[in-house]
Structures are given as structure tokens and as C-alpha cells.
N, C-alpha and C positions, 0 to 999 in steps of 0.2 A: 243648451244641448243636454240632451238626458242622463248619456252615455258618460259613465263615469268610467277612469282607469282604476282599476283593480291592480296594482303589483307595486314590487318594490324596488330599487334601484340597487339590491346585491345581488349579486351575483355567484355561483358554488363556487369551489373548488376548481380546479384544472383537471379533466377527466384522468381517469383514474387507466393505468393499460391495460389492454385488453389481453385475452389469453395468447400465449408464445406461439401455438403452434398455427392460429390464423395469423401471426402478423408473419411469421417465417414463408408460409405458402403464400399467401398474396405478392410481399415484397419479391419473393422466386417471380414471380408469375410477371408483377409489374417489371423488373430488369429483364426478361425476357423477351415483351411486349414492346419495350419504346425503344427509343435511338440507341446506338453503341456512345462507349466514350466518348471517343472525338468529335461526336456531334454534339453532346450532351454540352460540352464543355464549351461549344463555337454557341451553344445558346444562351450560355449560362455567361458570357462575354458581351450578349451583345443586350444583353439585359442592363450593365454594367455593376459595379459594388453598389451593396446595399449600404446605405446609412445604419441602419439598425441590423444587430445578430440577429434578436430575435423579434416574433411579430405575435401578437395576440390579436388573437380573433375567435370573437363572441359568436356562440351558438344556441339555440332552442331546441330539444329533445324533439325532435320532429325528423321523418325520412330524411327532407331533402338538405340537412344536415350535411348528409356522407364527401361533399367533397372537399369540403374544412376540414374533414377530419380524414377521410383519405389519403389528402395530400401532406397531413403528418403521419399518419402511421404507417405509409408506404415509401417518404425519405423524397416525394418529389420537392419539398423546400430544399434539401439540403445540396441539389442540383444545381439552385440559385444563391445559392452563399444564404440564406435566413433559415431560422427557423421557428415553423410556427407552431405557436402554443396554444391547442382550442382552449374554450372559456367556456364553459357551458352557465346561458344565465336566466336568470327566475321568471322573465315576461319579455316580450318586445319594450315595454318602456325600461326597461332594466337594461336591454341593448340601447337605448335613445339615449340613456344617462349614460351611458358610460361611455358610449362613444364619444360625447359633448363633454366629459369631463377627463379622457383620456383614459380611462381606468380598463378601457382596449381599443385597440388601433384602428381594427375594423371590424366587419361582422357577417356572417348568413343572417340577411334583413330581408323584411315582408318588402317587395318593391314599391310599396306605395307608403313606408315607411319617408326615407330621405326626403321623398316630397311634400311629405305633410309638414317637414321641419323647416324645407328649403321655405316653406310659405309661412313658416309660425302657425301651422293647425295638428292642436294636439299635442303642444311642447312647446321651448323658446326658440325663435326663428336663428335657425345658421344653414349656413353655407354646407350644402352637403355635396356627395357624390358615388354614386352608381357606377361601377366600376366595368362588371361584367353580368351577367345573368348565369344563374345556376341551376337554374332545371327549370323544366316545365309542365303543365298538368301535377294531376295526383295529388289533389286536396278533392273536399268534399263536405256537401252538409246535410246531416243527420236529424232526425227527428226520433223522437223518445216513444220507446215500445210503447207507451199508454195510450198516446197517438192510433200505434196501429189498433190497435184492438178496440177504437172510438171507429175505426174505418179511414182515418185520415192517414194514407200512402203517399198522395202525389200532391205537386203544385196544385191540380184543381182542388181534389177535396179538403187541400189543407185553406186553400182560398177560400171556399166555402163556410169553412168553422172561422176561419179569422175575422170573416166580415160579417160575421149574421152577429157578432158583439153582445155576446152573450160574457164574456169571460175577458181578460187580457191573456192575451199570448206575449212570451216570451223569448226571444231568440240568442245568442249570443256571440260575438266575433271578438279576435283575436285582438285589437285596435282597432282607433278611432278611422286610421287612414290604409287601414289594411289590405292586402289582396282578400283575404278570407269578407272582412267588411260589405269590401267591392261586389265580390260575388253571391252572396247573403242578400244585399237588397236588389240588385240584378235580377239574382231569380226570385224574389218575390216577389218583385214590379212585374215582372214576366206574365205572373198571373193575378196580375189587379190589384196584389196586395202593398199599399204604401209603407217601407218599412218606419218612416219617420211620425205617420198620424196612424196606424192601425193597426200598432202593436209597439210591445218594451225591445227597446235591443240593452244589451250590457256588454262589456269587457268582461273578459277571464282568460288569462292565459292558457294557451296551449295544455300543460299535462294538468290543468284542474279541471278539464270539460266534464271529462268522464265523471269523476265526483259531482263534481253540481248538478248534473244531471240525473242523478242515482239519488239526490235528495231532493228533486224536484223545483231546481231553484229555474231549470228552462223546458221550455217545449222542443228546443229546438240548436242547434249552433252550425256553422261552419270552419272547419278547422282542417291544418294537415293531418298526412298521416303520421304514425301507427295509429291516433284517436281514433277515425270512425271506424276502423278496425277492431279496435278496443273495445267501441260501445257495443258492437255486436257481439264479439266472443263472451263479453261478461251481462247480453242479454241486456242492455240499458238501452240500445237504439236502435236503429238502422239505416242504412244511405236511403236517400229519398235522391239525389243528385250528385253526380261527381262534379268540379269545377269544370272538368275536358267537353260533360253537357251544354256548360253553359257558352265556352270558350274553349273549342277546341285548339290546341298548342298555344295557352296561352303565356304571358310570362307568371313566373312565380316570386322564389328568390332569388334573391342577388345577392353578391358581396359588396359591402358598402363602409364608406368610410366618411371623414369629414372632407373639406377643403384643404384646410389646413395643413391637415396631415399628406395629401398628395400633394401639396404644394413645399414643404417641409423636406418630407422623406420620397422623392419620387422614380428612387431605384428602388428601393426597400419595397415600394405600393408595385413596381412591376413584377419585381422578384417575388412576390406572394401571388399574382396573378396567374405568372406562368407555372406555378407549381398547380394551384389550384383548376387551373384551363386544363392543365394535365390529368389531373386527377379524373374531372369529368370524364376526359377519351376514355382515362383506363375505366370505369365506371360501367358506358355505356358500351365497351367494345366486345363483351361476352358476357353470356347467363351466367356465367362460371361466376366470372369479378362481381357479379350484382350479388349471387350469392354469397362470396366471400365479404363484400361489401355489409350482406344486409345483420350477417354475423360479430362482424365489428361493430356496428352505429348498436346492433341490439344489447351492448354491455353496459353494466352498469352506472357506468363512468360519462358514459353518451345518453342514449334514447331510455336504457332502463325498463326493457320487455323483453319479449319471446320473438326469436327469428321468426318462428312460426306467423307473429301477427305482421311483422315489416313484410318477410319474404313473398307472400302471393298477388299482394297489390303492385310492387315494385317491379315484379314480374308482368303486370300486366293481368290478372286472374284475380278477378271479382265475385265477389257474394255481397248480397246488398242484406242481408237478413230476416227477408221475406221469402226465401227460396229460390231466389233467379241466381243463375248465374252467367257470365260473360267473360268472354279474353276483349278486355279491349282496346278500342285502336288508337287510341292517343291516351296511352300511359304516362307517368312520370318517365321523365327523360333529361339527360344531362348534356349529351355534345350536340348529337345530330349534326355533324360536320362544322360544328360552329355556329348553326344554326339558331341553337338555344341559347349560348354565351354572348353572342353579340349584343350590343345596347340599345338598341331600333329604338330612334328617339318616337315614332309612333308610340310605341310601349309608352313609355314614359307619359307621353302627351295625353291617352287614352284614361290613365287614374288623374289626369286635371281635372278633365272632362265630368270625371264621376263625384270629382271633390264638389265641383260647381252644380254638377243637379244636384245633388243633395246638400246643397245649402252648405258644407263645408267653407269652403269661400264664396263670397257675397260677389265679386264680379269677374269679370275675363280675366285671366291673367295672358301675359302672350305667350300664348300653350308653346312654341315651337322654341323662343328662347329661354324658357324655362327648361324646358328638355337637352338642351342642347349644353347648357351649365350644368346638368345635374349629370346627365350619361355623357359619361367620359369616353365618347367614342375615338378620339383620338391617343388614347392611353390605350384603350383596348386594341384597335388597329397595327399600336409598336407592337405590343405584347404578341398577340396574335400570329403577326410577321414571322418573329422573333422561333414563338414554336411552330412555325407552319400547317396554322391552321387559315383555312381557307377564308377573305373578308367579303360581306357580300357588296355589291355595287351600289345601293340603293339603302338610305338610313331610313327609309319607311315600307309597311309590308300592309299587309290587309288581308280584315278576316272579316265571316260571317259568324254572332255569335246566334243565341238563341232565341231571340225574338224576330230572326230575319233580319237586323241591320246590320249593314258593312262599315267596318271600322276600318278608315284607307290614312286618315291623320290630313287629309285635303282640307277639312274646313273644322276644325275642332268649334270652332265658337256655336254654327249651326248644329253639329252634332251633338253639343251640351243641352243646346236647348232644344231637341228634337224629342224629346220625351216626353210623354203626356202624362205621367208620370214622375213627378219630382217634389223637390221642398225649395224651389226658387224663390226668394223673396220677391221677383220683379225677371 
């Protein structure tokens, strides 16, 4: 495999807090918003005592960060007897070690992270788990100003320059088994281009896109936000694709943890759940909280930029930095009645699918119980209960992404191999 990891297994400091007078207005905001007392307290019961006071959980300076860290700077742990302690850490393999070596409990993880471990691809194989899902949409992949000004904007013409192989191209994702990954050779398969024979892909974390790109180490990456935000305001890129194009409401991150540890501590993994489920509602429940929200994630201590870059996208309010602009319809998103947080072993089964075309793993694995070990939908479902949010009836859902096929989780094996498009050995 080509694809090297770029990072390292430390992790910063403990975010640093944020200014007094956003966390007094939001916390006002969030006690005014959720249940009174006596209710608080009949959920914070049926959660039961946690094992552990407190809980660490690993984060990446990215948007959809905010309900890790909402759910501590707004006091929803402290409803459930814990509390949690973000971690803000240097890469996703820096989250995979540390999870694996305890050095945090759990984490805001790329979904297709847990599964690349549950199988041994891209790390040492353990026992993981998929707790709940944390948002949806609101990633995207950028191409490099030098691009446009060669004429190369879209999937076509960037397909055009890729394969008349003249040059190698460049691209780069987050990890080996990433959502960003996933989506990266999706849409370049989309338009002809093989990401594994017909161009370089590499690893680089999250907040070094923008850099590498500004010294011409890529053509190209898929990353969350604030990055492709980033690379336009400092004039380094522009979106060519949001993920929502590719997959609209798809999943994103989760919060994830090992086996062990839900099997260990499994009031303590609830009682961080319902804080954090929490968080989301208040998150998604007004412009207000998303503001107030995007004000927090933007301190130094967290994401480390300018509300100005978080707040338009998270809004829904796009500029691609070619001069278009859009509101659009499947923004980043946190509750959706539950919608988003639920563990739809579909989800799950859908990056097996992508492990397998793309030669990640060599043969079928049985997509369904694999999914079913890794998304913990019956931990989500107490949880759930528990805060009254609403469970859907059916653990698989179905979508149309951008090449016209439906992804329903019915036959996962056909649908790995239904691409004409792949790096199958067989």
C-alpha cells in the first residue's frame, strides 16, 4: 500500500477555556432549553452510577468536534454524575493509539476509523465500538488554486488532466480507513479516475492540509471543516465537492471507544452518551446555539481559528471560491430527531463495502455481523430511551449517493463488487 501514516501518537494538552462570557450565555441558554430538575435527575437515575468521575475523550480540531466539547462546556456530563475531559489530539492515528492504549477513553472518531481496527487495517486489530453518530455532512474536497487557473474546476476536467498522465497528481486524506478516504476515491471513481492506479494519495492530518498545500506537497485533499474553508480565505484552494454531493446525509463522526472499556465501565460509556446526545439537540435546536456553539469550538484551546471561518458553513452558507455561492440542503447536522445519532448498522456495513473495493481487505468479511459488534445499537437504544429521544424501527436505511446507486445494506457482497471501478485483487 502506498499510503503512509503521517502522525504521531501524542496528544496536546486539555483545551484550554474558553471566554467567560460565551460559556455564562450558552450554559443560561442550555438550562432554559432542556428538562427542569426533577426530570434531569429521573434520567440521570436511570442511566445509573458511573464507574469512573471522570471521562476523557479525544478530539481533532475540526467542526464537528462541537458536541464533545459542548457537552463539557455546557455542564450536560455533570447531569450524569461524570465528567468529561476533551483531549484535543495531533492526527486520527494519535486517536487509534490512544484509545488502544488507554491514554483516553473515548473519542470524536472518522466512522470508518473503529472498523478499520475491528479488521486489523491500518493499525493492530481490537475489538472496537461505535457508540452513537455525531453529525452528519459538512466535509468536503478541495483542489489547489493552481488547478483552477490550469482550467481544472470539476470532476470532469480534473479527470481529464489525471489521465492524459502527463504528470502524477496528488491527493490527500485524513486516513487509511477514513470517511474523508472514502469519499476522496468515491468521487474520483465517479469520474473515471482510479484513486489507487492513477494517481498518489497520502495521509496528513487534519490542521496540516492547508500547509501542505500552500507548499505544493498536493493537488488536491478531502478534509473536514473549518480546512476547506481555510484554504479559500488564505486563497490556497477551493471546494470542487462537498461530501453532502457525494452522500447526501451521510454519516460522519462518531463517538468511539474500545470494547473493553464499554464492557469495563458500562454506566460511565452511558453516562458520557447522554450528555453528549444532549449536546447535539442543544446544538442543532437554534441558529442561536450553532452560533454560540461555533464561538466556542473556534478557541484556541479547540479548533484554533476565526468564527468567521466555522460559522457560514455550519450555517448551511457556502462559497466554493470560484464565485458561486449556495445555502445548502444538507448541511452539517447534529440531531435531526435522532436521526443523525443513531448507529444504522447499514452505516457501518457501507465503509466494509469500500474497505473491499478498494483492496483494503482481500475478502468478504460478513458485513452484517461485523456491524452489528462494532455499532452498539443496543447501548444507544438504553441511552436514547433514557433521554427521550425518539429510536427508529428499522437498523438499516437507504440512500442514493452520486453515481446513481442505492445503498439499502440488502446485499453488501454484490454491492462491493458492483463497481467497475476498484483495486480487487479477485
Amino acid at each position: 500500500m502506498r499510503r503512509q501514516e503521517q502522525a504521531t501518537s501524542q496528544s496536546n494538552a486539555p483545551a484550554q477555556p474558553v471566554r467567560r462570557a460565551i460559556i455564562k450565555s450558552a450554559a443560561a441558554t442550555a438550562a432554559a432549553s432542556l428538562l427542569p430538575g426533577l426530570q434531569t435527575q429521573a434520567r440521570a437515575a436511570g442511566i445509573g452510577k458511573p464507574e469512573l468521575a471522570e471521562v476523557k475523550i479525544g478530539f481533532i480540531p475540526l467542526t464537528d468536534c462541537a458536541p464533545i466539547v459542548m457537552a463539557s462546556v455546557l455542564g450536560f456530563d455533570k447531569k450524569y454524575g461524570v465528567k468529561i475531559i476533551p483531549s484535543k489530539q495531533a492526527s486520527w492515528a494519535a486517536v487509534r493509539d490512544n484509545l488502544l492504549t488507554g491514554g483516553i477513553h473515548m473519542s470524536h472518531v472518522l466512522y470508518g476509523l473503529p472498523y478499520g481496527v475491528q479488521l486489523g487495517v491500518g493499525g493492530p486489530k481490537h475489538d472496537m465500538a461505535i457508540l452513537m453518530g455525531l453529525n452528519r455532512n459538512g466535509q468536503a474536497i478541495s483542489l489547489s488554486d493552481a488547478l483552477a487557473r490550469q482550467g481544472v474546476t470539476t470532476g470532469e476536467t480534473l479527470a481529464k488532466a489525471v489521465l492524459a498522465k502527463t504528470r502524477t497528481f496528488t491527493f490527500a486524506q485524513t486516513f487509511p480507513t477514513s470517511t474523508h478516504a472514502m469519499w476522496l476515491y468515491y468521487w474520483l471513481a465517479t469520474y473515471g479516475i482510479n484513486p489507487m492506479k492513477d494517481d498518489k494519495v497520502i495521509t496528513v492530518p487534519p490542521p496540516q492540509m492547508v500547509a501542505n498545500m500552500r507548499v505544493g506537497s498536493m493537488d488536491g485533499f478531502c478534509v473536514g471543516e473549518p480546512w476547506n474553508a481555510v484554504a479559500i480565505a488564505q486563497k490556497i484552494g477551493f471546494t470542487a465537492a462537498t461530501s453532502q454531493d457525494i452522500w447526501a446525509d451521510h454519516p460522519e463522526k462518531a463517538l468511539g471507544t474500545t470494547a473493553e472499556f464499554v464492557q469495563k465501565y458500562p454506566n460511565t460509556t452511558k453516562a458520557a452518551m447522554a450528555a453528549v446526545l444532549e449536546a447535539c439537540q442543544w446544538i442543532d435546536a437554534s441558529l442561536a446555539n450553532k452560533t454560540k456553539m461555533a464561538n466556542v469550538i473556534a478557541e484556541p484551546g479547540y479548533v484554533n481559528t476565526s468564527v468567521e471561518t466555522i460559522l457560514p458553513r455550519i450555517l448551511g452558507r457556502y462559497t466554493n471560491g470560484l464565485g458561486k455561492s449556495w445555502d445548502d440542503k444538507h448541511p452539517m447536522t447534529f440531531y435531526e430527531n435522532g436521526q443523525v445519532n443513531y448507529p444504522w448498522l447499514s452505516d457501518g456495513m457501507w465503509f466494509l463495502t469500500q474497505f473491499r473495493r478498494w483492496g483494503l481487505i482481500k475478502t468478504d468479511p460478513d458485513y452484517l455481523a461485523v456491524a452489528r459488534a462494532v455499532n452498539r445499537v443496543d447501548l444507544y437504544t438504553e441511552v436514547a430511551k433514557t433521554v427521550g429521544v425518539p429510536v427508529p424501527a428499522t437498523t438499516m436505511r437507504s440512500s442514493k449517493l452520486i453515481d446513481g446507486v442505492t445503498w439499502d445494506g440488502k446485499d453488501p457482497k454484490a454491492y462491493a463488487h458492483g463497481f467497475k471501478i476498484n483495486d480487487m485483487a479477485s
